[in-house]
KOLTI-110468 format. One line per field, with one value per atom (N, C-alpha, C): atom name; x, y, z. Coordinates in Angstrom, 2 decimals, always signed. Layout:
atom = (CA:...)
xx = (X:...)
yy = (Y:...)
zz = (Z:...)
This chain:
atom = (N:CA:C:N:CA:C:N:CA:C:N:CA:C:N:CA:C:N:CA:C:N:CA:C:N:CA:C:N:CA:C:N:CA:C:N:CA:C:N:CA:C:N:CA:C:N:CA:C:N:CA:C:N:CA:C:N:CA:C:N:CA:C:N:CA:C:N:CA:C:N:CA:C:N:CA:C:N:CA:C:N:CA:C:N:CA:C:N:CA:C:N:CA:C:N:CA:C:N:CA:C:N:CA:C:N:CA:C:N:CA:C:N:CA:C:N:CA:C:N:CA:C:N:CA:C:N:CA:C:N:CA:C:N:CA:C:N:CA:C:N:CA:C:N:CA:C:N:CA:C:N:CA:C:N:CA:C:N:CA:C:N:CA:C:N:CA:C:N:CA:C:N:CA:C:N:CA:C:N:CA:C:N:CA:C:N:CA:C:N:CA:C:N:CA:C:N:CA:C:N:CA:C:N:CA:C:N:CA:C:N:CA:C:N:CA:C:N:CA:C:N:CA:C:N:CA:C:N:CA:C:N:CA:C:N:CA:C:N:CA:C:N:CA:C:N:CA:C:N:CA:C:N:CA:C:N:CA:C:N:CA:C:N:CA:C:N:CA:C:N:CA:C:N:CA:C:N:CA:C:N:CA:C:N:CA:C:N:CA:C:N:CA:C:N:CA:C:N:CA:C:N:CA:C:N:CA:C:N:CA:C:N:CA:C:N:CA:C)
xx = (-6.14:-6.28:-6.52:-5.58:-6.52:-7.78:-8.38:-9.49:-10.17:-11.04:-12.30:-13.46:-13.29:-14.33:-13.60:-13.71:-13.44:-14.16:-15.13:-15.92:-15.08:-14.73:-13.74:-12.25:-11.90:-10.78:-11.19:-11.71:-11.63:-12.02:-12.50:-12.71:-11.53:-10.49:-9.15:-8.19:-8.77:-7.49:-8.42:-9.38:-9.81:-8.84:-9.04:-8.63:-7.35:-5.93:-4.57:-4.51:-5.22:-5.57:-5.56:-6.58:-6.59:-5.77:-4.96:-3.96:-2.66:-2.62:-1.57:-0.42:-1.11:-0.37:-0.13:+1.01:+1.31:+3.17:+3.05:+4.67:+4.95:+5.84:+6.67:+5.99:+6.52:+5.34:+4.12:+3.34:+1.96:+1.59:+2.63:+2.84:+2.92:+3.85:+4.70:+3.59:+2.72:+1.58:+0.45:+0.32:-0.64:-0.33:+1.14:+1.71:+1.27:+1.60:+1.62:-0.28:-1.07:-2.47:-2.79:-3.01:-2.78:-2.58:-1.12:-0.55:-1.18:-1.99:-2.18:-3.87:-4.62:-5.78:-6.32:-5.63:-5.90:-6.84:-6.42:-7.06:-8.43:-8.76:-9.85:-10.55:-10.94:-12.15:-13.14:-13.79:-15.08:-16.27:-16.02:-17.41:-16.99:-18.01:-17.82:-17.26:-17.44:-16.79:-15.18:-14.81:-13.64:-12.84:-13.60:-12.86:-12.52:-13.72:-13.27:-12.10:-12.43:-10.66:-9.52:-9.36:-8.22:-8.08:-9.07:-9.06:-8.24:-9.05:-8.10:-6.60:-6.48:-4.99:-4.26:-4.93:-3.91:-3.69:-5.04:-4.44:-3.92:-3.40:-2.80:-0.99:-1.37:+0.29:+0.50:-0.14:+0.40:+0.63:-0.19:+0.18:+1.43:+1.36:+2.62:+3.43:+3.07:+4.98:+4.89:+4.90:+4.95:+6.26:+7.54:+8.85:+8.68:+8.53:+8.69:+7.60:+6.39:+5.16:+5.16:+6.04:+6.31:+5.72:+6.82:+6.58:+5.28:+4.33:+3.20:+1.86:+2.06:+1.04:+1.24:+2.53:+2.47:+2.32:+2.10:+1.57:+0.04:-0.57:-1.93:-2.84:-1.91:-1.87:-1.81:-0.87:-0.74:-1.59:-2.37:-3.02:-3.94:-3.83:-4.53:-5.92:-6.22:-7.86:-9.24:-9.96:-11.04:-12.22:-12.40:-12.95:-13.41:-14.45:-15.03:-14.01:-13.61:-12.82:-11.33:-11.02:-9.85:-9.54:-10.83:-10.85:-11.10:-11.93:-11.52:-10.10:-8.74:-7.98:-7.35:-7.29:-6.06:-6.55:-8.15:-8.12:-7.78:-7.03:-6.80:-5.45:-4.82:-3.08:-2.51:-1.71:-1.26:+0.03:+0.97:+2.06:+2.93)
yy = (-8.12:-7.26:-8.04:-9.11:-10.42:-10.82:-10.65:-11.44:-10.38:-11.76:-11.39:-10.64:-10.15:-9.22:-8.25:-6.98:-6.15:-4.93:-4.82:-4.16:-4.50:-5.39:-5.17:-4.72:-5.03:-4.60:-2.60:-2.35:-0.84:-0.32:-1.15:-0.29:-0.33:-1.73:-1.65:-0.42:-0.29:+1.00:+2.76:+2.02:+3.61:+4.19:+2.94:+2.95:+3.23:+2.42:+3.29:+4.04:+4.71:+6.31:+6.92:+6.70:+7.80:+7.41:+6.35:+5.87:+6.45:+7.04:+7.52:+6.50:+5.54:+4.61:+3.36:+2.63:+1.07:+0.98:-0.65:-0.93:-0.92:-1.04:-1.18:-2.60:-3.54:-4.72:-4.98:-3.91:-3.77:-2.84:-2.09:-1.25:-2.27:-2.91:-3.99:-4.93:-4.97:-6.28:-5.26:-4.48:-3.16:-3.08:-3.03:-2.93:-3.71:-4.61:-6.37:-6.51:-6.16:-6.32:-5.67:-4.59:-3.08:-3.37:-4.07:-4.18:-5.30:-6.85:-7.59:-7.73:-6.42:-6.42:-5.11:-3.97:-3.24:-3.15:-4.34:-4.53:-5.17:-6.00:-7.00:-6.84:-5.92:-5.13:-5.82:-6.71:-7.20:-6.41:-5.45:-4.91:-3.09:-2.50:-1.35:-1.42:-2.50:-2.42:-2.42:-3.68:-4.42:-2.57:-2.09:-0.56:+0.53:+0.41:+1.32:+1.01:-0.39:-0.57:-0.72:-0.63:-0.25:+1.02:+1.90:+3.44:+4.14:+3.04:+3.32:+2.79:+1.79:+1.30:+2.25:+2.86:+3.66:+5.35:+5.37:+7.20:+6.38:+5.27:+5.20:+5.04:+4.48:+4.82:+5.60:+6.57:+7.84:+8.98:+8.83:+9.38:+8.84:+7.20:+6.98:+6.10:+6.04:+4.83:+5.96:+6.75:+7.64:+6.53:+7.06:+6.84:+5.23:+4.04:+3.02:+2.69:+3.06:+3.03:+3.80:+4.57:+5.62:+4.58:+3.72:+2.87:+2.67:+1.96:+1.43:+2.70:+3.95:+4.87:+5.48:+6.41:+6.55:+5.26:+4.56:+3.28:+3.70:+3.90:+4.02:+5.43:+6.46:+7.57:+8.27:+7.39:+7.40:+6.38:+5.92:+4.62:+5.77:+5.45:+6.68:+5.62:+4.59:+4.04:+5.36:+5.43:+6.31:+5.33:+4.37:+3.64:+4.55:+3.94:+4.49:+3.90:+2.67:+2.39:+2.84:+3.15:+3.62:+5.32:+5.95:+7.28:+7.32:+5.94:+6.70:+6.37:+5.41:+4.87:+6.23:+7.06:+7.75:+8.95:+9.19:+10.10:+10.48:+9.13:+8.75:+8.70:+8.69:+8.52:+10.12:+10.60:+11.89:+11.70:+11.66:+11.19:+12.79)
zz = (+15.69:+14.53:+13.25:+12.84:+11.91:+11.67:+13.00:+13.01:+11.94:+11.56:+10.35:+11.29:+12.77:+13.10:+12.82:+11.71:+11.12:+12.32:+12.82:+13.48:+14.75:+15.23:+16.39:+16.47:+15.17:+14.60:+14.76:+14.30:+14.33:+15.76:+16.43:+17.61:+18.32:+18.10:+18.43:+18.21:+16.53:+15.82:+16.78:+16.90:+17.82:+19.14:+19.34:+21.45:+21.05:+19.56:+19.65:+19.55:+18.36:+18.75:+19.62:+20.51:+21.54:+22.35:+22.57:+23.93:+23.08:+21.82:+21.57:+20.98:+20.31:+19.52:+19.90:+19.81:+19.81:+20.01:+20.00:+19.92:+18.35:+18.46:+16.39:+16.17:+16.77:+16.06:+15.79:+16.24:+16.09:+14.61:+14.47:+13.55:+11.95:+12.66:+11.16:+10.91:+11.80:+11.69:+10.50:+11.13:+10.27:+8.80:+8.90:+7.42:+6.58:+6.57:+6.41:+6.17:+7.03:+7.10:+5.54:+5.73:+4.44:+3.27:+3.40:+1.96:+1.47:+2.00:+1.54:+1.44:+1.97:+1.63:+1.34:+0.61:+0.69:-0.81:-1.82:-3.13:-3.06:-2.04:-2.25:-0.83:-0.79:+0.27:+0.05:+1.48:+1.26:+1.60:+2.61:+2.65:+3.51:+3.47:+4.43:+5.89:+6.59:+7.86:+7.63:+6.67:+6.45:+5.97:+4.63:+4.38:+5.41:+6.56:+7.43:+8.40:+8.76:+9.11:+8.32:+7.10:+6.68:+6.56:+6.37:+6.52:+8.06:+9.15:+10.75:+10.27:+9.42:+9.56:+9.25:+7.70:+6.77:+7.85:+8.72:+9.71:+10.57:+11.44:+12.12:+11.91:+10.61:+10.24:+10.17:+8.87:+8.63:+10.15:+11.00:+12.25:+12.88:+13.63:+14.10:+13.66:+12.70:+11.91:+10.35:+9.74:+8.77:+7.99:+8.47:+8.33:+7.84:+8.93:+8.02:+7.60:+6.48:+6.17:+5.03:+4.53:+3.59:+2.30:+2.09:+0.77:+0.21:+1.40:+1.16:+1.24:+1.90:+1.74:+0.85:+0.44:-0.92:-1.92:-1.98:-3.42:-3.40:-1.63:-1.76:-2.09:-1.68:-2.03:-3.91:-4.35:-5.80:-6.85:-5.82:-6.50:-7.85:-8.60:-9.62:-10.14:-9.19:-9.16:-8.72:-9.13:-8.35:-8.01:-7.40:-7.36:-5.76:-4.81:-3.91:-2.68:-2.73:-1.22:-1.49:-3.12:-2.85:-2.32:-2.54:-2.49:-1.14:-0.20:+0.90:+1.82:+1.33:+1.99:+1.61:+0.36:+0.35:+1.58:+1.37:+2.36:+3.56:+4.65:+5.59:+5.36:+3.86:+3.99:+4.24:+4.68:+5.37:+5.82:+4.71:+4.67:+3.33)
């Protein structure tokens, strides 16, 4: 999920999806991913996987993820990648 293939990265956050999620450390790794790049987006692939990060929390870790989707949720930026992370927060 690190890796700088961003495009493999999301096809990863696809497949938890549909397999119906992850372990908690996969979760805490997500967090951690999110919170430390959710400001300095390099390109459209890189946004759409944080867009899978931000619905995969808000679907299955809500509870310990609260902190960081509401920050992204309240982000009162209107910039274009922030408008689409909140759209994906559902918290």
């Amino acid at each position: 999920m690190a890796d700088d293939d961003y495009a493999y990265g999301c096809w990863a956050m696809e497949e938890m999806g549909r397999r119906g999620g992850a372990e908690q450390v996969v979760y805490d790794k997500m967090r951690e991913i999110l919170a430390q790049e959710k400001s300095t987006i390099k390109n459209n692939v890189h946004l759409d996987y944080l867009a899978w990060i931000c619905k995969l929390l808000s679907q299955y870790d809500a509870t310990n993820s609260a902190e960081l989707l509401n920050s992204i949720k309240n982000d009162p930026a209107e910039d274009k990648s922030t408008k689409k992370l909140k759209k994906y927060v559902k918290i």
